[in-house]
C-alpha positions in Angstrom: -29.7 -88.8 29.7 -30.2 -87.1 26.9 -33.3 -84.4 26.0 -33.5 -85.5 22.4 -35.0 -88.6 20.8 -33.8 -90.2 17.5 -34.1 -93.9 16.1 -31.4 -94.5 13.4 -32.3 -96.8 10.1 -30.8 -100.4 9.1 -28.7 -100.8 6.6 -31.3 -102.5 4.5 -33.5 -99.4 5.3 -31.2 -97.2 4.2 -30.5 -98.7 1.4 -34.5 -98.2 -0.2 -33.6 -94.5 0.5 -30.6 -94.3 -1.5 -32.1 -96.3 -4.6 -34.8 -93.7 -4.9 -35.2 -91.9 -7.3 -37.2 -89.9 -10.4 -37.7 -92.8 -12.3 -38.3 -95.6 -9.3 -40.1 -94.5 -6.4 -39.2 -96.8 -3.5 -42.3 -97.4 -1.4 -44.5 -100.2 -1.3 -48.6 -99.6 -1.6 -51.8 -101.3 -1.7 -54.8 -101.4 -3.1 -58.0 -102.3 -0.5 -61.6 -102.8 -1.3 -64.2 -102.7 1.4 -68.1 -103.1 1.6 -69.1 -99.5 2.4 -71.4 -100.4 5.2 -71.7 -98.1 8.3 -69.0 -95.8 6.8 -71.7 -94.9 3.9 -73.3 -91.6 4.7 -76.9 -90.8 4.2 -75.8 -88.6 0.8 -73.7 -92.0 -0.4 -70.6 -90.8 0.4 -67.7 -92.5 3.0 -67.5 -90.6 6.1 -63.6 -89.3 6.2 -63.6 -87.9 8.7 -64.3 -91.2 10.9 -61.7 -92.9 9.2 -59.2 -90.0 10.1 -60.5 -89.8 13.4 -60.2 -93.8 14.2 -56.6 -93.9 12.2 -55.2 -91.1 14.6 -56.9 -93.0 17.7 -54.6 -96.1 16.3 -51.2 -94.1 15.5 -49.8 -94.5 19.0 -48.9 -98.6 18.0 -47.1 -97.6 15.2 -45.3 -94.7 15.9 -43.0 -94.8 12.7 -46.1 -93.5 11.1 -45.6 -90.4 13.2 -41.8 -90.1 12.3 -40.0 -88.3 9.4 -36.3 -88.1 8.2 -33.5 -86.1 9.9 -30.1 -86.5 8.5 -26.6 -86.3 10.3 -24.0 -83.8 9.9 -21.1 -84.3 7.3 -21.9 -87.9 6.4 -25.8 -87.3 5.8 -26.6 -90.4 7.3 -30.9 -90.6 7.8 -32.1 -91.3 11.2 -36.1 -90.9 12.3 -37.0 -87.9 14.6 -40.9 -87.4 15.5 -42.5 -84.6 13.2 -43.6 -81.7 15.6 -46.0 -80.5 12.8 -47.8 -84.0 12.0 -51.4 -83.8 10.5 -53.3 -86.8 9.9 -55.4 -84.9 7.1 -52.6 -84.5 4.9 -51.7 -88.2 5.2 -55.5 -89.4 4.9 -56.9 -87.9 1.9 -59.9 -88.3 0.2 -60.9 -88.9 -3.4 -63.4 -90.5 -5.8 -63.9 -92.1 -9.2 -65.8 -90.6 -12.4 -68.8 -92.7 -13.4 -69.3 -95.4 -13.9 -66.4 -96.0 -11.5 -65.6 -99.4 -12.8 -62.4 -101.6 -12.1 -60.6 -100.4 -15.0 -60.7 -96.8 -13.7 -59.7 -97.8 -10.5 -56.6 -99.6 -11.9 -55.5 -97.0 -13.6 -56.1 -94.3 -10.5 -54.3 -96.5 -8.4 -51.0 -96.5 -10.7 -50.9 -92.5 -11.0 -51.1 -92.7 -7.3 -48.1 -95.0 -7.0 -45.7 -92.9 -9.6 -45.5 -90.3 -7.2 -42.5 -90.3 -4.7 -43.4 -89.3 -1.5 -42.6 -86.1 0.3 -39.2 -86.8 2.5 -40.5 -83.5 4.6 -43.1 -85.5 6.3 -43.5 -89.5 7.4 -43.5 -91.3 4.6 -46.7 -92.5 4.2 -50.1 -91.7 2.4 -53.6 -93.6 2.6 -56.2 -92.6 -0.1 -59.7 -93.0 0.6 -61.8 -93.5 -3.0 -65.5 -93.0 -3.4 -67.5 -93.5 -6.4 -67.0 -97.4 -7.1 -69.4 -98.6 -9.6 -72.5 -99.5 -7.4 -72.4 -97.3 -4.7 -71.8 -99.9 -2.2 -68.1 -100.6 -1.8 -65.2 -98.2 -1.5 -60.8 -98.6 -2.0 -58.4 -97.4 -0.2 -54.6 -96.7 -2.2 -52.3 -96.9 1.1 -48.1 -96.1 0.1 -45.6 -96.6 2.3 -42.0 -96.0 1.8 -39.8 -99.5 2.1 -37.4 -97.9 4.7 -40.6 -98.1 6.7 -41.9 -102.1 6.7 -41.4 -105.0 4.8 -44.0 -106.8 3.2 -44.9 -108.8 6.7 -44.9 -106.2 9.2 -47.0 -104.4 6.5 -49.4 -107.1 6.9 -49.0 -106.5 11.0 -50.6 -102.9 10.0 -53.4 -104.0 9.1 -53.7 -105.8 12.6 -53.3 -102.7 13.9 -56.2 -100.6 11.6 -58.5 -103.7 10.7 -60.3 -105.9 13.6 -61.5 -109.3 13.1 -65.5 -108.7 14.6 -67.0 -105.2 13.0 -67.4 -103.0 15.0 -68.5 -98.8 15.0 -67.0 -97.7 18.1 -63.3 -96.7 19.5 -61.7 -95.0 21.9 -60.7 -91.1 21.5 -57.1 -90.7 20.2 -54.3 -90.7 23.7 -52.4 -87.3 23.7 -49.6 -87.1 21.4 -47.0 -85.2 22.3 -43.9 -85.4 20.3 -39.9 -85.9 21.5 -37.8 -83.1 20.5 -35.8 -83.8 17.8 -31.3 -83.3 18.4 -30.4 -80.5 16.8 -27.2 -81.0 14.0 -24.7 -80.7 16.7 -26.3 -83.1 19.2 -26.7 -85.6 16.5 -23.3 -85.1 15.2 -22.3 -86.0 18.6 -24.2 -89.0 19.4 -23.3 -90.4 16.1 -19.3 -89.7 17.1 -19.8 -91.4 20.2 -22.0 -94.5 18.2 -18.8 -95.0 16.0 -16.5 -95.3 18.8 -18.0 -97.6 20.3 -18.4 -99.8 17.0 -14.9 -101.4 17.1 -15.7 -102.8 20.5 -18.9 -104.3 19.7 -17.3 -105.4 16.6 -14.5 -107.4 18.6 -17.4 -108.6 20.7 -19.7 -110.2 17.7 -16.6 -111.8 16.6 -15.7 -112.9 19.7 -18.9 -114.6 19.7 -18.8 -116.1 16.6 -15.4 -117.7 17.3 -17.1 -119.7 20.4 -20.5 -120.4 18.1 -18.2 -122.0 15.2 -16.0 -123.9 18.1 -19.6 -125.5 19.3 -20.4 -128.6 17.3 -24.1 -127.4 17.4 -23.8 -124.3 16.4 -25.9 -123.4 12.8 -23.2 -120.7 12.0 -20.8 -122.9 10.1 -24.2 -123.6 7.7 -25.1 -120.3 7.9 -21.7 -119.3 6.9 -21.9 -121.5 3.7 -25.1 -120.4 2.9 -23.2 -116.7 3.2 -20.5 -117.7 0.4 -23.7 -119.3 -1.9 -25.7 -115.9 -1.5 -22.3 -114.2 -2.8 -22.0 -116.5 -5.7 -25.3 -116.1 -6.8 -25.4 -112.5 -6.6 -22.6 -112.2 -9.4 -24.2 -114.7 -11.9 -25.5 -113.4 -14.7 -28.8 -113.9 -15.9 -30.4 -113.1 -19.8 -31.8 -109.8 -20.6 -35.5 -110.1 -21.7 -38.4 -107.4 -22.4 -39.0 -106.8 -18.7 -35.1 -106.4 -18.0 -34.9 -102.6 -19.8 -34.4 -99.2 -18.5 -37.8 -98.1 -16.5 -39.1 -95.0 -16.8 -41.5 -92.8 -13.6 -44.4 -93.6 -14.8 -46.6 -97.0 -13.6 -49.3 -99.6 -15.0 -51.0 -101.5 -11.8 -53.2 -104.8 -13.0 -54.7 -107.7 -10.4 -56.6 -111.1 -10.2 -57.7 -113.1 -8.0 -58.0 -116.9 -7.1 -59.5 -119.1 -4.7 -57.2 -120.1 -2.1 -58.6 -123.7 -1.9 -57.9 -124.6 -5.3 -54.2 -123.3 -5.2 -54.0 -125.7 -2.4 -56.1 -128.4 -4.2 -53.0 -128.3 -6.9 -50.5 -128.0 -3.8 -51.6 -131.5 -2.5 -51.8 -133.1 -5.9 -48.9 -132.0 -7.4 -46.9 -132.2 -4.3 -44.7 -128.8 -3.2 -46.1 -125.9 -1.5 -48.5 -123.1 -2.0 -45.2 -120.7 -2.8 -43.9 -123.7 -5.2 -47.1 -124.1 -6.7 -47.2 -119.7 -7.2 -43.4 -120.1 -8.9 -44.7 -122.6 -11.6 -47.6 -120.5 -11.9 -45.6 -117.7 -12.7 -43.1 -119.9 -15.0 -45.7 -120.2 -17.3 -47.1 -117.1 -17.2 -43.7 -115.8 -18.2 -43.4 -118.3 -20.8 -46.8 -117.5 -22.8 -46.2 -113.9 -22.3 -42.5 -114.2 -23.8 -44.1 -116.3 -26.8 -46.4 -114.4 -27.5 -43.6 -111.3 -27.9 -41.6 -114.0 -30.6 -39.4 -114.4 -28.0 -37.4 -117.8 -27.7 -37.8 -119.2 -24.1 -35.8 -122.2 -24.9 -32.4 -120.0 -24.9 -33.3 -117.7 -21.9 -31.4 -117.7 -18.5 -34.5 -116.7 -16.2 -34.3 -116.0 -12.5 -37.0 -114.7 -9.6 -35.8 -113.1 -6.5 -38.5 -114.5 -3.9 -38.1 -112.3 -0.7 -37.9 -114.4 2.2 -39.4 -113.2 6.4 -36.4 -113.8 8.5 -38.6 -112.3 11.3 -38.4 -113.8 14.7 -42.0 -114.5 16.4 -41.3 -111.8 18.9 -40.4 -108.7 15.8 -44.0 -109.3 14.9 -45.6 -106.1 15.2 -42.3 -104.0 14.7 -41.9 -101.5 11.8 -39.0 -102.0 9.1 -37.3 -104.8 7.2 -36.5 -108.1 8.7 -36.2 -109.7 5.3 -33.8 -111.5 2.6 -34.0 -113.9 -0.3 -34.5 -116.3 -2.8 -32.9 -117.3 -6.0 -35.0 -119.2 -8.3 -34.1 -120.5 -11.7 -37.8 -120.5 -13.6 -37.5 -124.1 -16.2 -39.3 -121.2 -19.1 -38.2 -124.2 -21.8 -40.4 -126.9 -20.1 -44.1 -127.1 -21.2 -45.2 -130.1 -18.7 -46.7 -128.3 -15.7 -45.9 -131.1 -13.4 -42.5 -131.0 -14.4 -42.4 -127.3 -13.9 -43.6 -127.7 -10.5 -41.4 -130.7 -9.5 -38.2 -128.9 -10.6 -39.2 -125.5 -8.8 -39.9 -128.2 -5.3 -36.6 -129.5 -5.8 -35.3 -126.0 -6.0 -37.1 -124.7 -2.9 -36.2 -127.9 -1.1 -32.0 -127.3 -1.9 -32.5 -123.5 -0.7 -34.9 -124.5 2.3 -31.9 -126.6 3.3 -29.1 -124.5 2.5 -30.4 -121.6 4.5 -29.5 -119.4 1.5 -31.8 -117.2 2.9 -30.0 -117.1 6.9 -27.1 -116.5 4.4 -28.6 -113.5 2.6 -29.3 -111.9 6.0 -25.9 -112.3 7.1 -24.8 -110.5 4.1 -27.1 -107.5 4.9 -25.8 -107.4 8.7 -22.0 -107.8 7.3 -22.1 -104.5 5.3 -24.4 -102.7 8.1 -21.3 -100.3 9.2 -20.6 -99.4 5.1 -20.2 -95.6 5.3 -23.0 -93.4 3.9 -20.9 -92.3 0.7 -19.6 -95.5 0.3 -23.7 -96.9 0.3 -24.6 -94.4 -1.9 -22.1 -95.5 -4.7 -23.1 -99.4 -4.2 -27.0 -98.7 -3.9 -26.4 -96.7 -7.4 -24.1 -99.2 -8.9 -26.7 -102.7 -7.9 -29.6 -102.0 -9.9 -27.4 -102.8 -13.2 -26.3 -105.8 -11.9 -29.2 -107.6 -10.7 -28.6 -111.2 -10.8 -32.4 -111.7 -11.3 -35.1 -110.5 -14.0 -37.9 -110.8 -11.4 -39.5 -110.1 -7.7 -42.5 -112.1 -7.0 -43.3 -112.0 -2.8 -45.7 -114.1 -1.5 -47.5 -112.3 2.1 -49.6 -114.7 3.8 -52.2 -112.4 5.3 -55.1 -113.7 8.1 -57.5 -116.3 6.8 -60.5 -114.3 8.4 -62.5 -111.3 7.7 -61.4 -107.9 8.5 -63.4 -104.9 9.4 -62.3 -100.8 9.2 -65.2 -99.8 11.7 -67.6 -102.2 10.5 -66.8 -102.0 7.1 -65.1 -105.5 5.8 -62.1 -105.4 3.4 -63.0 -107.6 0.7 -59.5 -107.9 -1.3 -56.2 -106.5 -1.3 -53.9 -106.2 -3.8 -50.2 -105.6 -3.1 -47.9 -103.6 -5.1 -43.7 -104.1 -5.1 -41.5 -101.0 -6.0 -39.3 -101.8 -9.2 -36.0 -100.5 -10.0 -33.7 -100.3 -12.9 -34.0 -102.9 -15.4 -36.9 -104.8 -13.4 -39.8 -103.5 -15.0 -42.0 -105.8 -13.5 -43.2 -106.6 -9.6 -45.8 -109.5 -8.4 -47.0 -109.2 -4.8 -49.4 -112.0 -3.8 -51.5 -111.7 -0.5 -53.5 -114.4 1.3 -56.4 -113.4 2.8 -59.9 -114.9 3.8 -59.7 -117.8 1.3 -58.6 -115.2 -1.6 -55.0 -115.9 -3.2 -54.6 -112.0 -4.7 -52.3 -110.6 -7.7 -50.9 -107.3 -7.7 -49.1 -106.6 -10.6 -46.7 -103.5 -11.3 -45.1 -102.7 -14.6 -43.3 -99.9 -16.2 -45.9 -97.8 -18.3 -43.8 -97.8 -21.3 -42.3 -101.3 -21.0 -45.4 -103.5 -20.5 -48.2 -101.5 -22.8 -49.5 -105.3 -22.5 -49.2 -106.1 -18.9 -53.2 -107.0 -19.0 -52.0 -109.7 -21.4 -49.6 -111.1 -19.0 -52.2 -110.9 -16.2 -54.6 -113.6 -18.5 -50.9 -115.8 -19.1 -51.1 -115.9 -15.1 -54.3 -117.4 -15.2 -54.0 -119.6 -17.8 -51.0 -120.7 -16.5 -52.5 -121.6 -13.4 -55.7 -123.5 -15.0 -53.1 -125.7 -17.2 -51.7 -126.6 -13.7 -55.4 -127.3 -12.4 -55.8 -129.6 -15.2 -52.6 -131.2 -14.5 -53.4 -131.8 -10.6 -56.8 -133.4 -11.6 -57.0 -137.1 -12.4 -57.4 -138.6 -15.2 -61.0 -139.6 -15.1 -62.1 -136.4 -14.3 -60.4 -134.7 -16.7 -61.7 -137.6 -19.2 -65.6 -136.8 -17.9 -64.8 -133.2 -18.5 -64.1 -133.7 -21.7 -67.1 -135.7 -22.6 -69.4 -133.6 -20.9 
């Protein structure tokens, strides 16, 4: 057996690394806001060092979080090694808003937060604690974390892991952590030598497999196999460059709403679809106001949304990295009935739902899983150019309870999305305790408006309200 310990990264993983860079910092974060309760100290501050203490106390579930990068030999191929010099004070840092402390200042702390890359030296992560929130009674918390790490649902586990569903002020001391040593370069040079002989065999295996799987009239492989050659087509379609498909820049605005979760489903049952169908439209006119109001002609534009798509088994629930693929969506920008918006997304969703586009998509990412480190590096630097979509909106469903961070309860959180070149704008949405939340991302420089797009997202979704509410009432509305 060997002395050494080392976990290597997925392809997908691996890719997040190599699209980093100056101008697009790959990690996903989040912006929490909690009542201060028992973590408010007598002078009105937060007690930090309670939060450090309980988060350390919590690290041995997720040990990722304890992990940084080590890189192999000639190829430079990243694998995860413990970090024998970890310290949960640089990770947890503290920090507070200038009065009044209001929302606006918050917004604008959280985005300078988010520009900045994060230090490949140590585990890619970083959770900032902010004080000094207009009233003196709540407090946020920016947490980044790089997308080699989690995907937007196992991000979600994390916060089973920190937040508990009953408040509560005590916890156990943190276990003994004692980290694995790390192979040196020669001892990782050779385990990797003796991974890649090994590939053609398991290769000859998987195929082997697959042969018996597409001989068995039950199998889902011939489907997924389809879906496979429709992921491939769509990924070479083009689709029309508009003012959020430009060059991006390092430098991040961050904007949010929020909506009750009842009345998205309210529209959901009227207007048929589901709560993801009913975000799409949402989103369809949000984009189409916004573009309007720019002079630009919706009625010419080609305008697709990558929707990422959990294709985590029951049992990876809890486990760190990415266990996702895709969507392609066609937004109908030209049409201005909202229930035809909605019924044409449905029918969308219902072809892809049945196509298993997204089984496809994740075949795809396990095809190209052996590509070569050099060979990544060129395609991860080529893609961004050739996006066959103009926007990511993910949709996290997140617990339908109250959470607690010892006794203090998490109110909202807002999600943020990394972008890359030519997508200068990300929407995360995140269910949680009867809240639907918007998180927002745009380049600095490319959306000087986003806050107007945030109000076309709720206008857009009251014209849908409207639409989902019957005649009469709308008619007593209007007299009243």
């Amino acid at each position: 057996m060997p002395r050494y310990a080392y976990d290597r990264l997925s392809f997908l993983d691996h890719s997040f690394l190599r699209l980093e860079s100056q101008t697009q910092p790959m990690h996903v974060a989040g912006v929490g806001i909690y009542e201060a309760g028992p973590l408010r100290k007598p002078d009105g501050g937060i007690d930090i060092d309670r939060i450090r203490a309980y988060l350390a106390s919590r690290l041995h579930y997720i040990p990722r979080y304890r992990q940084k990068l080590a890189f192999t030999p000639l190829e430079g191929s990243p694998v995860w090694v413990d970090d024998q010099h970890f310290n949960i004070q640089y990770h947890v840092r503290h920090s507070a808003l200038p009065r009044p402390g209001d929302e606006r200042q918050l917004k604008r702390l959280s985005a300078r937060i988010m520009s900045q890359q994060l230090d490949r030296a140590r585990p890619l992560w970083e959770m900032w604690v902010v004080e000094g929130l207009e009233g003196g009674d709540r407090f946020a918390i920016i947490a980044k974390v790089h997308h080699a790490m989690v995907d937007g649902v196992s991000s979600v586990d994390l916060l089973a892991v920190m937040l508990s569903p009953e408040p509560t002020t005590t916890f156990e001391p943190a276990p003994r952590w004692i980290p694995r040593p790390a192979p040196t370069p020669f001892e990782l040079l050779g385990a990797e030598a003796r991974r890649r002989l090994k590939a053609p065999v398991e290769a000859a295996l998987d195929l082997r497999h697959a042969i018996e799987r597409l001989e068995d009239p039950g199998s889902d492989l011939r489907s997924a196999l389809r879906a496979t050659a429709g992921s491939v087509s769509g990924m070479v379609r083009h689709v029309s460059t508009t003012p959020l498909n430009q060059p991006i820049g390092p430098h991040r605005r961050f904007d949010w709403t929020v909506m009750p979760l009842a009345e998205v489903k309210a529209v959901r049952h009227a207007l048929g679809g589901s709560v993801n169908d009913v975000v799409l439209a949402t989103v369809t006119g949000a984009v189409r106001r916004f573009f309007e109001g720019r002079g630009v002609n919706v009625d010419t534009l080609d305008f697709r949304v990558m929707a990422p798509v959990s294709v985590r088994a029951p049992d990876e629930r809890g486990t760190l990295g990415n266990r996702v693929s895709a969507w392609m969506v066609d937004l109908p920008l030209a049409e201005r009935d909202p229930r035809r918006v909605i019924a044409r997304i449905r029918e969308t969703t219902e072809k892809l739902k049945a196509s298993k586009d997204a089984m496809g998509a994740e075949m795809l990412t396990k095809a190209v899983s052996w590509t070569p480190s050099t060979l990544l590096s060129i395609g991860a630097r080529l893609m961004p150019r050739a996006f066959p979509f103009n926007l990511v909106v993910t949709n996290v469903p997140g617990p339908q309870v109250p959470l607690y961070l010892l006794g203090a309860r998490m109110l909202e959180n807002y999600g943020m999305v990394p972008l890359t070149d030519y997508l200068g704008l990300g929407i995360v949405l995140f269910s949680y305790d009867g809240k639907l939340t918007w998180g927002f991302n745009a380049d600095w420089d490319l959306l000087p408006d986003l806050h107007d797009f945030v109000i076309a997202t709720t206008d857009s979704f009251a014209e849908l309200r409207r639409a989902a509410q019957p005649a009469t009432v709308v008619g007593h509305h209007a007299g009243g």
